[in-house]
C-alpha positions in Angstrom: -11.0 142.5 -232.4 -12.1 143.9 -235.6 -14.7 142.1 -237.3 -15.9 144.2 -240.0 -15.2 142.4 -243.5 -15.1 138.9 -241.7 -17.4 136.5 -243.1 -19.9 134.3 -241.2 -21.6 131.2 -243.0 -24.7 129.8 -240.9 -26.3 126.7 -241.6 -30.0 126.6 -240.3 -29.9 130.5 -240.5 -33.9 130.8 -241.5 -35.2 130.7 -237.6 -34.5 129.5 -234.0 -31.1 128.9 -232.7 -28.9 130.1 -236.7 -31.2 133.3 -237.1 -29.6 134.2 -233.7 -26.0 133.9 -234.3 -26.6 135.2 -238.1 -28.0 138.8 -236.0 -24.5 138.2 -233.6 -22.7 138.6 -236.6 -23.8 141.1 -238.5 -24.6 143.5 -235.9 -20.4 143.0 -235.4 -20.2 143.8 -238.8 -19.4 140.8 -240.8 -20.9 139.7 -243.4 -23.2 136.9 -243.3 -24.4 134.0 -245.5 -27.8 132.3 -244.3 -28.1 128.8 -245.4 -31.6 126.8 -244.2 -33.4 123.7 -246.1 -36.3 126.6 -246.1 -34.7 128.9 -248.1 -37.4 131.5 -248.1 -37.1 131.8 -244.5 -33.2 132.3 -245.2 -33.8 134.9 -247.6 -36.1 136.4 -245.2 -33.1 136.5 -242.8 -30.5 138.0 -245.0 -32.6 140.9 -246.3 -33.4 141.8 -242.3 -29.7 142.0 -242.0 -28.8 143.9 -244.6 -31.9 146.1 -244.2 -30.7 146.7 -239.8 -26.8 146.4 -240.3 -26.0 147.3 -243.9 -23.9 144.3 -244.5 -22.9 142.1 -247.0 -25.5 139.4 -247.1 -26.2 136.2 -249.1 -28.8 133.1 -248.5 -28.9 129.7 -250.3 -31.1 126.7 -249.6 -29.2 124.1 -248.3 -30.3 120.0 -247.2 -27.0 119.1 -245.1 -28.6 115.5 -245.8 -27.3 115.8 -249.5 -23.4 115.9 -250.7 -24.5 117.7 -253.4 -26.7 120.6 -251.9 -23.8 121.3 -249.4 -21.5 121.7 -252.1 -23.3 124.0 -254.3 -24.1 126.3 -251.4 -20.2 126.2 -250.5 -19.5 127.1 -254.4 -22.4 129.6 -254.0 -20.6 131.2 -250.9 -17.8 131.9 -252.3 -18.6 133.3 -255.6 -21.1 135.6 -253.7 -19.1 136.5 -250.2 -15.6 135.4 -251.1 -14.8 133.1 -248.4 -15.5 132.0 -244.9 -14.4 132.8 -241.5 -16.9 131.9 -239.0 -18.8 128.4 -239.7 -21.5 127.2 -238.1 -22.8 124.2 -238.8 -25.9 124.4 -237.1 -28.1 122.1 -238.3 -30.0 119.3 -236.1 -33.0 117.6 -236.4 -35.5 116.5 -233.8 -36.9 112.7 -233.0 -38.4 111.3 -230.0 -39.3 108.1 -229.0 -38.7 105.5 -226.9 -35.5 103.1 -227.9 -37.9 99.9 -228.9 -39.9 102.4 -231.1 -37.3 104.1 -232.8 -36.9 102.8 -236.3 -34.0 101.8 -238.6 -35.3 104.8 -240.7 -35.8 107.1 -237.9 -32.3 106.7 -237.0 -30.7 106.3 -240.3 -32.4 110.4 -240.8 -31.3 111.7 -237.6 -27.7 110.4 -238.3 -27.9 111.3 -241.7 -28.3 115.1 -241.2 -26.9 115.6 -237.3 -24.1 113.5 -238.1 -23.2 113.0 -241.7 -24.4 117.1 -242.2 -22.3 118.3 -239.8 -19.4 116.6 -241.8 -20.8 117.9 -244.9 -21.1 121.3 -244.1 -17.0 121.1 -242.8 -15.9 119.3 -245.7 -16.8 121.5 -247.8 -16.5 125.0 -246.2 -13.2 123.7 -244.7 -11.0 125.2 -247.8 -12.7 128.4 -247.8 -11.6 128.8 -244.1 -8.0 127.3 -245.0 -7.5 129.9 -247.8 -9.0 132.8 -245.7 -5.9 134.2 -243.1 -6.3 135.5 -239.5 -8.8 134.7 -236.8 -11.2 132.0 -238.0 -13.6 129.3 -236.1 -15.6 126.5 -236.4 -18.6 126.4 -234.3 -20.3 123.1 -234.0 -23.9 123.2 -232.8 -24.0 120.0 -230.0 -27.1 119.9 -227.1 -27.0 120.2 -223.5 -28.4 116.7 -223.4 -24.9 115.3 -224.1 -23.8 116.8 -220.7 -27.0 115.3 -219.1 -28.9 112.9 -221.3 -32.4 112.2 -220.8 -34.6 109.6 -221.9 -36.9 109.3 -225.5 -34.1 111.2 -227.3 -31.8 108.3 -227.7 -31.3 109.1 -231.8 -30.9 112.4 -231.4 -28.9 112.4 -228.1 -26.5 109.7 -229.9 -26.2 112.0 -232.6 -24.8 115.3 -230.4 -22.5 113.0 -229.4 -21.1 112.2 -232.4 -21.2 116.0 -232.9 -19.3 116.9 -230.1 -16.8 113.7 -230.9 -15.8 115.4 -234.1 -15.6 119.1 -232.7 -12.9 117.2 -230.3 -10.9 115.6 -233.7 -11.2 118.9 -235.7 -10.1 121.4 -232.5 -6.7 118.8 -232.9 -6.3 118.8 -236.5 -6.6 122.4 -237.3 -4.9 123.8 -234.1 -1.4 124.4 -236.0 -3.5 125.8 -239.3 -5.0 128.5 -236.4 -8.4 127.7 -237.0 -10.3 127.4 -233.6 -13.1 125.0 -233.2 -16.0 125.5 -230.8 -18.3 122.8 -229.1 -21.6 124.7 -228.7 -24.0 123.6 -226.0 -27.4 124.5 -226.1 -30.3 124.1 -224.2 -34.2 124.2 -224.7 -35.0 127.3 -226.4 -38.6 129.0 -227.7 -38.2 127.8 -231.4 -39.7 126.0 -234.6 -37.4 123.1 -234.0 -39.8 120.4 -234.1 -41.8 121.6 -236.5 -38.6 122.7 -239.1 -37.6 118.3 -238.0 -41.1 117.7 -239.0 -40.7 119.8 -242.2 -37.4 118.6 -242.9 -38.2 114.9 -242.4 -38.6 112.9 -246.1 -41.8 112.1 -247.1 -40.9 108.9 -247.7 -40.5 108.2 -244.0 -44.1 108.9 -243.6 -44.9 112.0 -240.4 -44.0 111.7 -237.2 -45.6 113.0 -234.0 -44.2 113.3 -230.5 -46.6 110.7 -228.3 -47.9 112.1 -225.1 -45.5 109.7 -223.2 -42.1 110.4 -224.5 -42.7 113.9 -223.6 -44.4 112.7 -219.7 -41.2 110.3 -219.6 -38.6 113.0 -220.9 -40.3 115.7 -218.0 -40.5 113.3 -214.9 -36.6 112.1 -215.6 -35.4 115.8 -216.3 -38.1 118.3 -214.7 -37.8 121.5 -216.6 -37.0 125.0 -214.3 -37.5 128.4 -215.8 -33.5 128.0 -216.4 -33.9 125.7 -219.0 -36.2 127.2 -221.9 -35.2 130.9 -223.1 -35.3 133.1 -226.1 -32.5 132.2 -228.9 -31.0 136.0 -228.5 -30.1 135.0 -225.0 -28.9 131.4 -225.2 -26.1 132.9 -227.6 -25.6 136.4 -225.4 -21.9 135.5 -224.9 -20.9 133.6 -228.3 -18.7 136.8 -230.3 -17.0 137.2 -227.1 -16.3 133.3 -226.2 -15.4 132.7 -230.2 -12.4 136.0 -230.0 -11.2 134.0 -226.8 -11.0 131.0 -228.5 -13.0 128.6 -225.7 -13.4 125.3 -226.5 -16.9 124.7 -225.5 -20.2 127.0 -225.1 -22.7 125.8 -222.0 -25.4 128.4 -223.2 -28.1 127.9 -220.2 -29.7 125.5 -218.0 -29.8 123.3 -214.7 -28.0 120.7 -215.8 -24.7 120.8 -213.9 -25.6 119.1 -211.3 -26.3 116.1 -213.6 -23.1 116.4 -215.2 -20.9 116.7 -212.1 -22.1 113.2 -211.2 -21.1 111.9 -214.7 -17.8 113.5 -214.0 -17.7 111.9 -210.7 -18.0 108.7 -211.7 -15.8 108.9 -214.7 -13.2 110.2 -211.7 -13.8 107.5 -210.3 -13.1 104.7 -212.7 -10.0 106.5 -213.5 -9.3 105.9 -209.6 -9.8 102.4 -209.5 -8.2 101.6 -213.2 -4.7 103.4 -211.0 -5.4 101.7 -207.9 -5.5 98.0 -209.5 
């Protein structure tokens, strides 16, 4: 497929996981918008683009956890690019803890920007896709933990839920506009994900550290294998491909299949004995 003159917008574009696919992209060509709460880091990502690909390029600070921030980074977008045919909302912050010490504001920000951004960012990029023509996809950034949840993650693990629940809706409501929408599926990766959630997190929630136990608790229930941590570059070595086929979902690495076969079994199971009464 040809991809040059496609546009890609990438939320969380200034490191990690979004720098990644923003490199995916333009070295296919396209060009690429960089969106990230720190925009210089953005910036710093678009000017690498253009600089190694020669591409169109534009970056914008965006805070997914404000209406108003997504919209002027759509409005900014499309003045600058002219439209959008690849999203990804990528954005996804970070907060351990055991249930009983999670707090009504620590969940309330996790929701707010893993759940609520996510509808944001497709809200508001939606109509640039709808008046673009041709292949376009939504790529919705979930977690590997919703196909095996752990334990000390329960905001953040409720959140990729919710994630993954509206990348299900969305792949049904745009299916006869031909807009694909993709379920992405990451696991642990070498980034600045805790520290851009620690950044990211409002002052007025006061700083929050990852205690010793969550992190002894989250290793004994899902021991980690060499499988499960790699470099960003790899984790998304088969997204271009996976998005021209249209797949539904991206499993990008890990050991976790065995986990989720037993959630699968049982689920199977239920099915079995809701039939069989």
């Amino acid at each position: 497929m040809e991809l040059a003159g496609k546009i890609a917008v990438i939320t969380g574009a200034g490191s990690g996981l979004g720098a990644a696919m923003a490199h995916t992209f333009a070295r296919a060509g396209m060009a690429v918008a960089t969106l990230d709460i720190d925009e210089p880091s953005a910036r710093q990502t678009a000017a690498a683009l253009a600089r190694e690909f020669g591409v169109p390029t534009t970056s914008q600070r965006i805070d997914v956890g404000d209406a108003a921030s997504v919209i002027d980074a759509a409005r900014h977008v499309a003045s600058t690019l002219g439209g959008c045919d690849v999203l990804c909302a990528n954005v996804g912050v970070q907060q351990f803890g055991a249930i009983e010490r999670l707090t009504e504001q620590d969940w309330r920000w996790v929701l707010d920007v893993n759940v609520l951004g996510t509808v944001r960012t497709v809200r508001e990029f939606l109509p640039l896709l709808r008046a673009r023509s041709g292949w376009r996809r939504i790529v919705l950034t979930a977690s590997t933990s919703v196909l095996a949840p752990g334990v000390r993650m329960g905001a953040y693990q409720t959140s990729k839920f919710a994630v993954m629940g509206l990348g299900e809706t969305l792949r049904e409501e745009l299916a006869d506009e031909g807009i694909g929408v993709t379920v992405l599926f990451p696991g642990g990766m070498a980034t600045r994900h805790l520290q851009s959630s620690a950044l990211a997190r409002p002052a007025a929630l006061g700083t929050t550290e990852t205690q010793p136990d969550d992190l002894a608790a989250m290793l004994a229930h899902r021991p980690l294998v060499d499988a499960d941590v790699v470099t960003p570059d790899h984790a998304i070595r088969n997204l271009l491909a996976d998005l021209i086929d249209g797949v539904p979902y991206i499993v990008t690495h890990g050991s976790h299949r065995s986990a989720y076969n037993q959630r699968r079994d049982a689920l199977d199971a239920a099915h079995d004995r809701m039939e069989a009464s």
